[in-house]
TORKOLMAR-727046 format. One record per residue: residue number from 1; residue in three letters; x, y, z of N, C-alpha, C in turn. Coordinates in Angstrom, 1 decimal. Each point is the difference from the previous one (the first is absolute). Example, Ala and Ser with C-alpha at 12.3 -4.5 7.8 and 13.67 -1.06 7.14 Angstrom:
BEGIN
1, ala, 13.2, -5.7, 7.8, -0.9, 1.2, 0.0, 0.9, 1.2, 0.0
2, ser, -0.4, 1.1, -0.7, 0.9, 1.1, 0.0, -0.8, 1.1, 0.8
//
This chain:
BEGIN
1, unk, 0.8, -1.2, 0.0, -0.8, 1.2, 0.0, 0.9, 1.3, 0.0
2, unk, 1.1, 0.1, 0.6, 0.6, 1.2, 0.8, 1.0, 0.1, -1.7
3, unk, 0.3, -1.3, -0.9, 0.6, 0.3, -1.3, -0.4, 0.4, -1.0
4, unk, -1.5, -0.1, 0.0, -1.0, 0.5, -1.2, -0.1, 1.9, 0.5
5, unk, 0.0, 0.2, 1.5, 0.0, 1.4, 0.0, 1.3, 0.6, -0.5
6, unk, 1.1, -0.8, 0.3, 1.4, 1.0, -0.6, -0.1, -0.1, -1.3
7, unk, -0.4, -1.1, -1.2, 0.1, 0.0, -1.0, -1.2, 0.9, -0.8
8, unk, -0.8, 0.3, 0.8, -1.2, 1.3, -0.5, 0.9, 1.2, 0.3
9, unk, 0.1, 0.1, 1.1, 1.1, 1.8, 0.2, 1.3, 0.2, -1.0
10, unk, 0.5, -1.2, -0.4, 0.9, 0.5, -0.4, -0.4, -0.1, -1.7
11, unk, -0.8, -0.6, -0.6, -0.6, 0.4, -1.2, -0.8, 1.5, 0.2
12, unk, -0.7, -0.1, 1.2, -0.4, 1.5, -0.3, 1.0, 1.1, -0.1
13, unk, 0.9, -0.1, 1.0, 1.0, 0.8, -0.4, 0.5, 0.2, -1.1
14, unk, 0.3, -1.4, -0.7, 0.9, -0.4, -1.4, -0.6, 1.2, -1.0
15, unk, -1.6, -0.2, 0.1, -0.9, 0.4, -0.7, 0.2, 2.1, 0.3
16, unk, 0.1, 0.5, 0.7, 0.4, 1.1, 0.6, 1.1, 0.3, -0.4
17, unk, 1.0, -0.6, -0.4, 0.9, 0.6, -0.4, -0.1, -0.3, -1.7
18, unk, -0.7, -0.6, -0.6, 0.2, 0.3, -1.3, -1.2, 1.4, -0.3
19, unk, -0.6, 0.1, 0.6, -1.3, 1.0, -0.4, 0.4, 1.2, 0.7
20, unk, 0.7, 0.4, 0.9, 0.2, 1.1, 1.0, 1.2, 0.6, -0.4
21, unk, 0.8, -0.7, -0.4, 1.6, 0.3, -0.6, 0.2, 0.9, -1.2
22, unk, 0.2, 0.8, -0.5, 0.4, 0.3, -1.5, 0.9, 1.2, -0.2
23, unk, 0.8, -0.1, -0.8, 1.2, 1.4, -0.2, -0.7, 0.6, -1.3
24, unk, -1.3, 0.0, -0.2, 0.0, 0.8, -1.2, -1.0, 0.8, 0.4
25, unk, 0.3, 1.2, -0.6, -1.1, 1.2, 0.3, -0.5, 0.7, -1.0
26, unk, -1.4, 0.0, -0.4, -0.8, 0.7, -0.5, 0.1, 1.5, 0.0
27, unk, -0.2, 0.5, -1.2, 0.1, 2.0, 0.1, -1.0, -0.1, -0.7
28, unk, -1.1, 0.8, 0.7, -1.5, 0.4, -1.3, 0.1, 1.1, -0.1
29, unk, 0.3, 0.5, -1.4, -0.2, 1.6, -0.4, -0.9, 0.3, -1.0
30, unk, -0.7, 1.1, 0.4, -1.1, -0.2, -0.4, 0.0, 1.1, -1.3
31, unk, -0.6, -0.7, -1.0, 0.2, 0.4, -1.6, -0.9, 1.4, 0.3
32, unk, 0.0, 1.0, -0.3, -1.2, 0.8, -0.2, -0.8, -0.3, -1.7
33, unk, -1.3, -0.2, 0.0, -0.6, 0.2, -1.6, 0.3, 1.1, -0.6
34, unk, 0.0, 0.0, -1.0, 0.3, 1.1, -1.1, -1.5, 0.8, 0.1
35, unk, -0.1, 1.2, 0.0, -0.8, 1.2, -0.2, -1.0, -0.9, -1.1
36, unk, 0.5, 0.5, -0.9, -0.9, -0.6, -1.4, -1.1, -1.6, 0.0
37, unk, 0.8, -0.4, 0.7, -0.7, -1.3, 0.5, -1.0, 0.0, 1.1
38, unk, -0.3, 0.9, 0.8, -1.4, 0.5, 0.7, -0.4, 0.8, -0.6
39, unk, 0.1, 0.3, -1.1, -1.2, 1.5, -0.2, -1.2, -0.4, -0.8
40, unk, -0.9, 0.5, 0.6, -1.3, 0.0, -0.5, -0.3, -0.3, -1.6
41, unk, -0.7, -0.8, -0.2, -0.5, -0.4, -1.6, -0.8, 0.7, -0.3
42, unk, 0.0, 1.0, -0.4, -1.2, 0.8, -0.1, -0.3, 0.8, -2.0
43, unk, -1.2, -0.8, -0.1, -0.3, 0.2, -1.8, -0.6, 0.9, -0.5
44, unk, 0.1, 0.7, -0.6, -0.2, 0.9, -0.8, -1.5, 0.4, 0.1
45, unk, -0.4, 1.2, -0.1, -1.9, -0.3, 0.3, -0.2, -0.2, -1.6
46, unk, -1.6, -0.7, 0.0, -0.2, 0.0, -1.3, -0.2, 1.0, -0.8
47, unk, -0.1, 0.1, -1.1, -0.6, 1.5, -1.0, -1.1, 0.0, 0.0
48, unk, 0.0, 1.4, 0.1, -2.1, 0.2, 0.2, -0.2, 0.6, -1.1
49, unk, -0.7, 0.0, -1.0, -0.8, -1.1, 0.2, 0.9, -1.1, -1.3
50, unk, -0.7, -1.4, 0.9, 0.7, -0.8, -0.6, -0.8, -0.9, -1.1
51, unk, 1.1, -0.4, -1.2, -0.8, -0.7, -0.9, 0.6, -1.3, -0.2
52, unk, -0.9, -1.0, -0.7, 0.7, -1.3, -0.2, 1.6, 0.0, -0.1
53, unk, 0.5, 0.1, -0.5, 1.6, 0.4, -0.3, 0.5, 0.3, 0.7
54, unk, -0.2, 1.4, 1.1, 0.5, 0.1, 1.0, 0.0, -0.8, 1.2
55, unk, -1.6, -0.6, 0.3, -0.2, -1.3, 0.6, 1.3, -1.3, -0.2
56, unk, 0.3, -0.1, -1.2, 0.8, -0.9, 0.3, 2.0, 0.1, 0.2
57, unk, 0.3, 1.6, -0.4, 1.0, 0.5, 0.1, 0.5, 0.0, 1.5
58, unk, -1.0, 0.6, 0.4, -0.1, -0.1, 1.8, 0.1, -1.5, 0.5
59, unk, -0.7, -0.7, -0.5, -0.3, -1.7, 1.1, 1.9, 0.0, -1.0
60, unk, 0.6, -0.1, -0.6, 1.0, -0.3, 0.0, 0.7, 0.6, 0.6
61, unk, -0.1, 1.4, 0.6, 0.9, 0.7, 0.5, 0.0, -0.4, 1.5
62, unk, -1.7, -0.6, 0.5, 0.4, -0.9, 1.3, 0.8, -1.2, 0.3
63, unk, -0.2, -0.5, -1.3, 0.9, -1.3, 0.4, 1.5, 0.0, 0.1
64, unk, 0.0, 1.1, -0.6, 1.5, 0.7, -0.1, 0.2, 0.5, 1.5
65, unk, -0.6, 0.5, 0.6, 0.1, 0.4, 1.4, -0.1, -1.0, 1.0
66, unk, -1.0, -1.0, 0.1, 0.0, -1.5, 0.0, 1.6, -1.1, 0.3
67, unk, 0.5, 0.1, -1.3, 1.1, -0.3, -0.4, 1.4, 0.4, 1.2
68, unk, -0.4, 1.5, -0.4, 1.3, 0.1, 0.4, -0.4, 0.0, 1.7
69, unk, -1.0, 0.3, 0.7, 0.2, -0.4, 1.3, 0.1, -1.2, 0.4
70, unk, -0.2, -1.6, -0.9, 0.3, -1.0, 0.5, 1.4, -0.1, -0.3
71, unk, 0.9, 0.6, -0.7, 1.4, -0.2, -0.5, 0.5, 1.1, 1.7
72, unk, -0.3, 0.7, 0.3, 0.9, 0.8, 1.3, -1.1, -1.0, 1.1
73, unk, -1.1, -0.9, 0.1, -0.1, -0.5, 1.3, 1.1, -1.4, -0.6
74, unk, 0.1, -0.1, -0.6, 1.1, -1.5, -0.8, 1.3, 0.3, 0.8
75, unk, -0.1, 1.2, -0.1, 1.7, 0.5, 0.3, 0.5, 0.4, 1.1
76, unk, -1.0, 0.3, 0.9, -0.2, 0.2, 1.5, -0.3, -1.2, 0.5
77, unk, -0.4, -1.5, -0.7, 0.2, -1.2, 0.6, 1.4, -0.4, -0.1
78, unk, 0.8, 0.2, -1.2, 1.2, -0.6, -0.3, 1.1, 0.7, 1.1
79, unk, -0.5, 1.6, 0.5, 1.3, 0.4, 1.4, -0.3, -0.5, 0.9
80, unk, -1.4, -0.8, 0.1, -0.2, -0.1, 1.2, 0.5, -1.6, 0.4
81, unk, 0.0, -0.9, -1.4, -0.1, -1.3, 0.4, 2.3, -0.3, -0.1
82, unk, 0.3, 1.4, -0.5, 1.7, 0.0, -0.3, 0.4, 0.7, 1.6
83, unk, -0.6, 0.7, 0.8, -0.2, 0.1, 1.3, 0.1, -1.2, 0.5
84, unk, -1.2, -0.5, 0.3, 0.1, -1.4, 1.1, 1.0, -1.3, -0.2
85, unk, 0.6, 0.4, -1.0, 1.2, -1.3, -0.3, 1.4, 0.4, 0.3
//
């Protein structure tokens, strides 16, 4: 009985020293985002008055606005996920 407790303490310990021990040290510096990559997506108002043609000049000029905000949230995922590594 009194051999199974030393062979538990001293794996627990064993175990303590591989998890508690380390010479390496972490530095987190923190990237700031780039200006341009928070700024507001904000589209153009439509033309008043508007005609077919224009109707569709515009829905392209959203997607275009569309676009480019998912390409700067894309890009604010990639500092963030080149951060945590």
């Amino acid at each position: 009985m009194n051999s199974k407790r030393i062979i538990a303490l001293t794996s627990w310990c064993l175990c303590l020293f591989l998890v508690a021990c380390t010479t390496e040290r972490k530095i987190f510096v923190s990237q700031p985002i780039p200006e341009n990559l928070l700024a507001s997506c904000q589209p153009n108002l439509p033309p008043q008055p508007m005609t077919f043609g224009d109707s569709l000049k515009y829905n392209e000029h959203l997607l275009h606005v569309i676009e480019k905000c998912n390409a700067d949230k894309q890009a604010i995922r990639e500092i963030n996920n080149f951060d945590s590594n």
